[in-house]
C-alpha positions in Angstrom: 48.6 66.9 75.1 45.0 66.1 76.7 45.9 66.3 80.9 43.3 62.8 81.2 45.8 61.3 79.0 49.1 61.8 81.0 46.8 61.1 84.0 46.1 58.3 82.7 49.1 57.0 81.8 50.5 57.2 84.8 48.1 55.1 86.7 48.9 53.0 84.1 52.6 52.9 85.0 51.8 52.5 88.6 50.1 49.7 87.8 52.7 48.1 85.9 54.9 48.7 88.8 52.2 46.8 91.4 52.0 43.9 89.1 55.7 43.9 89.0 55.7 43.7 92.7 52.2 41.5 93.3 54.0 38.0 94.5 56.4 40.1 97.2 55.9 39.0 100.6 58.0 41.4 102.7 60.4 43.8 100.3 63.4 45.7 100.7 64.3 48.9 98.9 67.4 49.9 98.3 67.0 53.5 99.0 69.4 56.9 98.3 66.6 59.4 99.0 66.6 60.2 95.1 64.0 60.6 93.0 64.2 56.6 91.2 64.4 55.3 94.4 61.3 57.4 96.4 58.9 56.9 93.5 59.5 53.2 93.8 59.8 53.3 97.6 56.2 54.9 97.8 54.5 52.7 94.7 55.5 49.9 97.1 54.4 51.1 100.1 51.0 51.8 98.2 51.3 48.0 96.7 52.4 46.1 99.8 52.0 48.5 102.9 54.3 50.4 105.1 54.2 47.0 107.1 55.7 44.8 104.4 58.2 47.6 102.8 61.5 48.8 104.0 63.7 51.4 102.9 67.4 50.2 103.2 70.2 52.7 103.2 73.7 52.3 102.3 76.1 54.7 104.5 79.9 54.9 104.0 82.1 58.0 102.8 80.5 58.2 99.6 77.3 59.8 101.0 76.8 63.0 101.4 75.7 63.8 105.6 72.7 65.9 104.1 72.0 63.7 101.6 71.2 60.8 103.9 69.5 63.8 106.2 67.5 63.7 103.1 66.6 60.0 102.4 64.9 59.9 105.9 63.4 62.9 105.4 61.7 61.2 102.4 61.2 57.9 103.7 59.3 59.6 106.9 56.8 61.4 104.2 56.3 57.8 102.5 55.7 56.3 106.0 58.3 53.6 104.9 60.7 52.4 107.8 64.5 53.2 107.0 66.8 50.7 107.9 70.4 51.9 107.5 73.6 49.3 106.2 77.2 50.2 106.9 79.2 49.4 103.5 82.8 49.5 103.6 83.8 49.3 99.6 86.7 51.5 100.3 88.2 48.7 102.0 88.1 47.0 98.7 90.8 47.8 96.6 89.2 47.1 93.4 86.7 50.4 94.5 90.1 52.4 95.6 91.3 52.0 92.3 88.2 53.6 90.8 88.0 51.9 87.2 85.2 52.8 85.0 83.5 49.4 87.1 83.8 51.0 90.4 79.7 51.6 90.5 79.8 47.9 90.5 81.9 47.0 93.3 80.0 49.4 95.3 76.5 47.8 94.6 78.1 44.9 95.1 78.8 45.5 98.4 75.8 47.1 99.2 73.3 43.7 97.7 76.2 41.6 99.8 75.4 43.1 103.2 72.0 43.3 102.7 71.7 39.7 101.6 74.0 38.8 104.6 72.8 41.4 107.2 68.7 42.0 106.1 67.4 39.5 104.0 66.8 37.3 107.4 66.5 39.6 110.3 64.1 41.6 108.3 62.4 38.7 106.3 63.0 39.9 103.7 61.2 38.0 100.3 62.7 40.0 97.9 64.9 43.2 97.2 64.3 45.9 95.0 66.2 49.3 93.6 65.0 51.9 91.3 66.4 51.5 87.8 64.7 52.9 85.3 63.9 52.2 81.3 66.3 54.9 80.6 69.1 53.4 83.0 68.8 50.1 81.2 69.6 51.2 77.7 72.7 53.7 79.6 76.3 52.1 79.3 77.5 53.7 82.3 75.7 52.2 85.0 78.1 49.1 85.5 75.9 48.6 89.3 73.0 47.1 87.3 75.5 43.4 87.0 75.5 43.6 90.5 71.5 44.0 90.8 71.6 41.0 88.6 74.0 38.8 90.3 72.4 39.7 93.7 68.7 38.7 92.3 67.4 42.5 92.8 64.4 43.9 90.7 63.9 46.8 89.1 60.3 47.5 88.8 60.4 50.9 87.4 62.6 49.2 84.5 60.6 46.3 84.2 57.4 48.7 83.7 59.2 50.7 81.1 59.3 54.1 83.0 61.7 56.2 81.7 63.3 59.2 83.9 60.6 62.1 82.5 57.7 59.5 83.5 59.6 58.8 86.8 59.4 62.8 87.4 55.9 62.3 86.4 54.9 60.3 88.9 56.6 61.6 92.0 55.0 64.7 91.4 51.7 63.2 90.8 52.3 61.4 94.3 53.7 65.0 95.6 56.8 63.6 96.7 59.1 66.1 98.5 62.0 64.9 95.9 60.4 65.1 92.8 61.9 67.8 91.4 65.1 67.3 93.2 68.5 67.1 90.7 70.3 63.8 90.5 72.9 63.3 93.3 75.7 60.7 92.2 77.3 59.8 95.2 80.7 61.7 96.1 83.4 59.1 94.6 81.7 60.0 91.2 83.3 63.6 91.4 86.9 61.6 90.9 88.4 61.4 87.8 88.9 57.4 87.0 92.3 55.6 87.5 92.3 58.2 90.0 92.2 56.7 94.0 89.3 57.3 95.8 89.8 57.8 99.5 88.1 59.6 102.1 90.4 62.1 102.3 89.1 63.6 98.6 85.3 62.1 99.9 85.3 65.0 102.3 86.9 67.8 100.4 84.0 67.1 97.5 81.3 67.0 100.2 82.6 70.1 101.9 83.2 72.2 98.7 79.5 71.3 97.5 77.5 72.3 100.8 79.6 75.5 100.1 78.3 75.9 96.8 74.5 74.9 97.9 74.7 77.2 100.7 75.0 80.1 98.3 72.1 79.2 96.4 73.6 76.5 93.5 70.9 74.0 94.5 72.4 71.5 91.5 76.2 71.0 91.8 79.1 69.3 91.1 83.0 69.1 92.2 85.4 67.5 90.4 88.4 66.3 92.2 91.6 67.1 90.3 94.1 67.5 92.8 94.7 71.0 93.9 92.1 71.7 91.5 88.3 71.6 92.0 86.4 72.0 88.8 82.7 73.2 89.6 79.7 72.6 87.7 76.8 74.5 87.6 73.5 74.3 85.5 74.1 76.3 82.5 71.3 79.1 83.8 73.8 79.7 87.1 77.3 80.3 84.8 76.2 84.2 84.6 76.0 84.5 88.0 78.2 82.5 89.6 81.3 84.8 87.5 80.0 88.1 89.0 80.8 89.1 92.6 80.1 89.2 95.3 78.7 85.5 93.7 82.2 84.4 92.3 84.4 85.7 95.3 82.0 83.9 97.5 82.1 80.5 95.6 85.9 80.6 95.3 86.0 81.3 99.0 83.7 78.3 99.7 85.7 75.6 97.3 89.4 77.0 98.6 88.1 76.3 102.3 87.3 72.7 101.7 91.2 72.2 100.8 92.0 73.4 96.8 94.2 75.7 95.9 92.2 76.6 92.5 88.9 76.8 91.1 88.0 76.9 87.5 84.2 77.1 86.1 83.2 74.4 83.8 81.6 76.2 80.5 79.7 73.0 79.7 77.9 73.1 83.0 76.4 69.5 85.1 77.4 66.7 83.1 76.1 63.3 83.8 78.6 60.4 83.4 81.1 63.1 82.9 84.0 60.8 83.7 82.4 57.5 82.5 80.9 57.7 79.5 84.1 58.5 77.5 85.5 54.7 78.5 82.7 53.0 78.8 81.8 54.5 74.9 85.1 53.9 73.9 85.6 50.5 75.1 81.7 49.4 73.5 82.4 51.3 70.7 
């Protein structure tokens, strides 16, 4: 493909996003330091200026310490202002009990106390997050009622910018994230029907900075009790069974509190837990 013509295109998309945002006064984004979320942190910032965008992050158990180390790490390169919210959806037993809608409940808290803590203090016009045209057409992203209910935009969507053009354009913008692998929060690593508590919270965040620290940039632990079931691109499975790699990794994962670790042959899996009910029950 003709280099002028991806260029191209994604000026195209940017634009999209600008005209998305063109009537904003003063926006808030909601902001996780991810990919979605940078590239439409920083198209905003280039629409509206630093002075009329903020970054708004949600902090509870759920996050990851290095992954909101991250987020303003990001933000700073934008030049956006973050602005952090303290969420408490584990005080919500509806979240606890981790259905197949618990995404919701946790945006739904998050819209909640930014409409009840930010919207004024900050003067706020409008709130925005970064869904994108592949998210939209997804059946696991229960979250995107609560963007509606809550009045938030999705810009990225709304321009029709699907996850390969959101990659696109954070590196086109050199974002430090743009490459960076997707980083569901920590309650995702629970099996549903299963209680999420913070207890499990910081085993999975523990067991993962293990895993990074040895190399496995792209990770997941899934929480099954004494069990933690680790997945690992499908390039790392070779290594990561041959020592001193695998004595190391089961050293890293039995410190964070499980008794066993098992490999997953079918390596990162997105919506691992999810998709099976949600496909089942739209089916």
């Amino acid at each position: 493909m003709d280099p002028s013509a991806d260029l191209g295109e994604q000026r195209a998309a940017a634009e999209r996003v600008a005209d998305q945002l063109a009537g904003v006064d003063r926006l808030g984004v909601a902001f996780s330091g991810g990919v979605d979320s940078a590239l439409l942190l920083a198209l905003a910032v280039r629409t509206l200026g630093a002075e009329r965008v903020i970054a708004v992050l949600g902090v509870s158990p759920s996050l990851a310490a290095d992954e909101r180390a991250a987020a303003h790490q990001v933000a700073a390169f934008i030049g956006a202002p973050v602005v952090e919210v303290l969420t408490d959806e584990g005080s919500n037993p509806a979240y606890r009990a981790n259905g197949p809608d618990r995404c919701y409940h946790c945006k739904n808290e998050l819209f909640t106390r930014i409409d009840d803590e930010l919207v004024v203090q900050q003067r706020l016009s409008a709130v925005a997050y970064g869904e994108n045209a592949d998210d939209v057409i997804r059946p696991d992203r229960p979250g995107a009622l609560a963007a509606t209910e809550h009045g938030v935009l999705r810009p990225l969507a709304e321009a029709g910018i699907d996850k390969v053009g959101v990659r696109a354009l954070a590196r086109a913008l050199r974002l430090p994230c743009a490459d960076k692998p997707a980083a569901p929060c920590l309650a995702s690593r629970i099996p549903h029907h299963e209680s999420v508590d913070p207890i499990k919270l910081g085993q999975i965040e523990r067991a993962e900075a293990g895993v990074r620290a040895l190399g496995f940039a792209d990770c997941r632990v899934r929480h099954h009790g004494d069990i933690a079931r680790l997945e690992l691109p499908s390039a790392d499975l070779a290594p990561a069974t041959a020592d001193p790699l695998r004595t190391q990794l089961l050293a890293a994962v039995r410190a964070a509190g499980f008794r066993f670790v098992a490999l997953d042959l079918a390596g990162i899996q997105s919506g691992a837990f999810t998709l099976p009910l949600v496909t089942v029950n739209h089916g």
